[in-house]
N, C-alpha and C positions, 0 to 999 in steps of 0.2 A: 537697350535692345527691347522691341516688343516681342509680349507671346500671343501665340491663341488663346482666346478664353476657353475653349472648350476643354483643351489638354492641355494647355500647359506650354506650349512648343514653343519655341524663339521660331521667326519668322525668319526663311532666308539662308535656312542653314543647308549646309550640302549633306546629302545621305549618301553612307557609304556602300550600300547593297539595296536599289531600289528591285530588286527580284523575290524580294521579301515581304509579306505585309508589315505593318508598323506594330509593335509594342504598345502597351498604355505603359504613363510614367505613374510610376508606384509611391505610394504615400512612403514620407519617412516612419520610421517605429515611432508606436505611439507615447510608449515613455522613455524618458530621459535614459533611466537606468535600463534599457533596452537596446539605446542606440550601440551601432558598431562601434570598436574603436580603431577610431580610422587614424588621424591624428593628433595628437596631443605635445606638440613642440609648442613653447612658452608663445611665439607667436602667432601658432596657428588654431584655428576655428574652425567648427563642426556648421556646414551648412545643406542647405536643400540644394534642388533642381537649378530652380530659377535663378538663386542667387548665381548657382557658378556658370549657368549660360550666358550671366549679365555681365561678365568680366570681359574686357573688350580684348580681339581678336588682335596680336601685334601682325605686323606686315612682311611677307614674303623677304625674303635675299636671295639674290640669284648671284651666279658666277659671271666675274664679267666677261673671261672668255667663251663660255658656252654658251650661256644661258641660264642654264639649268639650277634648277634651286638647289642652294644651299642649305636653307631652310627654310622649310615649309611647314609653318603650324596648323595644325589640326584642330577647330573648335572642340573646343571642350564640347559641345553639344552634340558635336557630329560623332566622338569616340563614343560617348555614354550612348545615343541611340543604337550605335554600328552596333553595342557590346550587346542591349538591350535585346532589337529586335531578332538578332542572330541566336542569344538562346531562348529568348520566344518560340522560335520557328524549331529550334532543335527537341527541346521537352515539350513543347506541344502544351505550353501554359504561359499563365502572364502574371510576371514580377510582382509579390507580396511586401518588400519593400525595398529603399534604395536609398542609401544616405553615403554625404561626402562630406570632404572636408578641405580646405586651402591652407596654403602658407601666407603669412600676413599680409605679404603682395599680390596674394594671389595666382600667383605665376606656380604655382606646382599643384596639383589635385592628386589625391586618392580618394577614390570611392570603391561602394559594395551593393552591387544589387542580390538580392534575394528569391529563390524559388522553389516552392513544397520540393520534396525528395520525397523516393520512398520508401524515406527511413523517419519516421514519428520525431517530432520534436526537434529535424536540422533541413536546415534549407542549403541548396544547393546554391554556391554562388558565385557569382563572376567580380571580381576586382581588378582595377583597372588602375593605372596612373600615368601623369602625361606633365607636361609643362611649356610655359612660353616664351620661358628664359634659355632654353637650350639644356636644362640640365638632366632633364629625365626624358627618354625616347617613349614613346606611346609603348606601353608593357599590359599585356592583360594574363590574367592570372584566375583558375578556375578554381573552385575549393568547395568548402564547406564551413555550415557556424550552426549551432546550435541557437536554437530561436530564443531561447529563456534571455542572451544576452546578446547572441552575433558575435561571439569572439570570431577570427578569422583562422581557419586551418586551412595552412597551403603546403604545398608541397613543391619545389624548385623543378619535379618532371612537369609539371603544368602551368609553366610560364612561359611566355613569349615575347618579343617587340620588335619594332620599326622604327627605323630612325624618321626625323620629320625631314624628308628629300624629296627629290623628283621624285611622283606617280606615288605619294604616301595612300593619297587614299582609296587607290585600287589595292595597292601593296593590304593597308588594314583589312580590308573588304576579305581579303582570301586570306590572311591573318587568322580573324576573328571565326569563320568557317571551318577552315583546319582543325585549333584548335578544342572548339564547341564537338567536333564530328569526335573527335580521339581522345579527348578527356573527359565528358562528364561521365562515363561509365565506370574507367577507375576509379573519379574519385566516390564515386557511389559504393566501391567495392572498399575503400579504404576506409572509406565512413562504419563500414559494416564491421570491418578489422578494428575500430577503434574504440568500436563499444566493450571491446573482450578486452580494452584498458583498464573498465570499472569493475575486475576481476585482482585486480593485480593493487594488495595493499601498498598506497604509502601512510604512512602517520607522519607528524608533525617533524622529527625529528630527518625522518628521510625525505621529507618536503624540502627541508632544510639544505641536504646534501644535494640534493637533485637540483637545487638552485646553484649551490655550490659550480656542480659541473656546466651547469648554462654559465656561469659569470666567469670562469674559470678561463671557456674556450673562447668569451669574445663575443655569444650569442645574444646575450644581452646586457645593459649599464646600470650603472648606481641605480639611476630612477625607476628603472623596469626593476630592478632587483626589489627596492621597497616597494612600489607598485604592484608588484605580486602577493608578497606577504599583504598586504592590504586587504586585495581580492582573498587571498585562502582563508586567513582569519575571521573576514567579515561575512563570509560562506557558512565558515564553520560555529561563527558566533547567531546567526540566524538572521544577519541583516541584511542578508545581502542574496544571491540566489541560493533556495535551497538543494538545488540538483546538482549546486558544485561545491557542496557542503560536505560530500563523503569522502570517507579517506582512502580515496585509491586513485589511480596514476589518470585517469581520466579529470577528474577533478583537479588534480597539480599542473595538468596541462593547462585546463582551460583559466589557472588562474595567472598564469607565465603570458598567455595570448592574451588576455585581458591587459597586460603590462603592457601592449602595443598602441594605448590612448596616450603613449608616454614619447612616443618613437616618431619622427622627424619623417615626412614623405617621401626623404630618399631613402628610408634607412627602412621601409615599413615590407617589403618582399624579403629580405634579408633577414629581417625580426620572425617573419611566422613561418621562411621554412629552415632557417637553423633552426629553432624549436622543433618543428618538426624531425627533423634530419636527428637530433640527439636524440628526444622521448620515442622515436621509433626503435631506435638502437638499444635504449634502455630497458623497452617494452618485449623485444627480443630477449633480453638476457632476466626475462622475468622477472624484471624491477629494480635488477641489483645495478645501482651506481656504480659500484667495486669492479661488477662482472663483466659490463658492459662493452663492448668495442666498440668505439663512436670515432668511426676517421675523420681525418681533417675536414671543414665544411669552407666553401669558398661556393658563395652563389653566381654561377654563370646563367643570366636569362641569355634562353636562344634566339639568334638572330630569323624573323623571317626571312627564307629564301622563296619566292616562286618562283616554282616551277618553269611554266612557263615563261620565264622572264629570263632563268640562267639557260634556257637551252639555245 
C-alpha cells in the first residue's frame, strides 16, 4: 500500500466522517518502556501506523439472495482515522501518541491513541479493535492511562461496536460520534475519583490478596497473574516506574493493567474492565478484599443502534 509522505496516510482509503477536518497521525511513545500494552500473545507484535495500514484489505461477501453484505471489512485505516479525527474534533486537540499491535496474521488489531486531559500526568484515550477474519466486530472503547507508562483503564459503560455489515461505515461514522459526545467527560470524572485510590494503602501482602480475588473470579490468568507481580515489585524495587512504586491501591491497579502486554486481542476489553469493575468495588469498601461486594462481571459491549436507521 502507498502512503503520503507528508503524513503518513495510505492512499485510497475511505473516511468515515468527511464533516470533520483530519487529525495528524501521532508518533508512537518514544521509549520502549513507555509503550501501551496493547498485546502480548506469544504470537502477537507491537507495531506502528504504517505497518498496520499495510496489511491487505480481505474482500467483501454478500448474500446470495439479497445482496447485501455479509461481511464488510473495514480498513484498519479507515477505523484508526474515523477513531482519530472524531476525538480530535471533540477535545479540541491532536493525538500525543498512538501505538498498536496485531496477531501474528495480522487479522485482529488493538490499538490506543492518546490525548492531554486535564488531569496532570494521564491522557485521555481511545481504544479500539477490529479484525478481518470475522472474529472481532469493530469495538471502540474510551478510557484513560497514565503517561509514565499508558497502562489502559477502561471501563465496560464506555464501550461500543458494529458488526462489519451492510452500511458499516456510516453505521461507525455515528458510532464513533455518539460515543466521543457521552463519554470523555465521565471518564475525566472517573480519572479524578481514581486518584483518591492513592489514599487507600495496600502493602505487599494485600497486593497479594487483591491478586488473589482478580484470579479467583476469572479476571485474569496464570501469565497476567505473574506478569503483575513483576510490574509491582519491579516498581517497588526502583526499576521500573517510580509513580507505581507506592503502596496503595492506585499503584496495584496499575500493576494488574500492565499485565495486559500478556492478554490475547480478543480477550484485551475484558482484561481492563474486569479490573476495573473489581478495584472499583474494592476501592468502595476501603480496600478491604474481605469487605468488598464485587458481583459477577460478564462483559457485554453494546451493540450500535442508529437511530435513525431503527425508526
Amino acid at each position: 500500500m502507498n502512503f503520503h509522505t507528508a503524513n503518513s496516510r495510505p492512499l485510497s482509503i475511505e473516511r468515515l466522517d468527511t464533516s470533520i477536518p483530519r487529525a495528524s497521525v501521532a508518533p508512537p511513545p518514544t521509549l520502549a518502556a513507555n509503550q501501551i500494552c496493547v498485546i502480548g500473545a506469544k504470537e502477537a507484535y507491537r507495531t506502528d501506523y504504517q505497518t498496520v495500514c499495510s496489511i491487505p484489505v480481505p474482500e467483501a461477501e454478500y448474500h446470495e439472495t439479497t445482496g447485501n453484505a455479509s461481511f464488510q471489512p473495514v480498513p484498519y485505516a479507515s477505523l484508526i482515522d474515523g477513531a482519530r479525527d472524531r476525538m480530535c474534533h471533540t477535545l479540541d486537540k491532536e493525538p500525543v501518541f498512538e501505538t498498536y499491535a496485531l496477531n501474528g496474521t495480522g487479522e485482529q488489531l488493538f490499538g490506543m491513541i492518546g490525548f492531554e486531559s486535564p488531569i496532570e500526568g494521564t491522557a485521555i484515550t481511545v481504544a479500539l479493535r477490529s479484525s478481518y477474519n470475522k472474529t472481532l466486530a469493530n469495538e471502540i472503547a474510551i478510557g484513560s492511562a497514565p503517561f509514565v507508562c499508558a497502562n489502559g483503564c477502561f471501563s465496560g459503560e464506555h464501550m461500543i461496536k458494529a458488526k462489519h455489515t451492510t452500511n458499516v461505515f456510516s453505521t461507525l461514522a455515528g458510532m464513533l460520534e455518539e460515543i466521543t459526545r457521552t463519554s470523555v467527560e465521565p471518564v475525566v470524572r472517573r480519572v479524578r475519583m481514581m486518584e483518591e485510590w492513592k489514599d487507600i494503602p495496600v502493602k505487599n501482602d494485600l497486593f497479594g490478596a487483591y491478586m488473589g480475588v482478580l484470579f479467583s473470579r476469572g479476571l485474569i490468568k496464570p501469565q497476567e497473574f505473574t506478569a503483575a507481580f513483576r510490574y509491582w515489585n519491579a516498581c517497588h524495587n526502583g526499576e521500573l516506574h517510580e509513580a507505581h512504586g507506592q503502596a496503595n491501591l492506585f499503584s496495584a491497579y496499575q500493576a494488574v493493567t500492565a499485565s495486559g502486554q500478556r492478554t490475547s486481542p480478543s480477550n484485551t476489553f475484558r482484561h481492563y474492565a474486569g479490573i476495573d469493575h473489581a478495584t472499583t468495588a474494592i476501592a468502595d469498601a476501603g480496600g478491604s478484599v474481605t469487605d468488598a461486594y464485587i458481583p459477577a462481571f460478564d462483559l457485554q459491549v453494546r451493540d450500535y443502534v442508529d437511530v435513525g436507521e431503527a425508526k
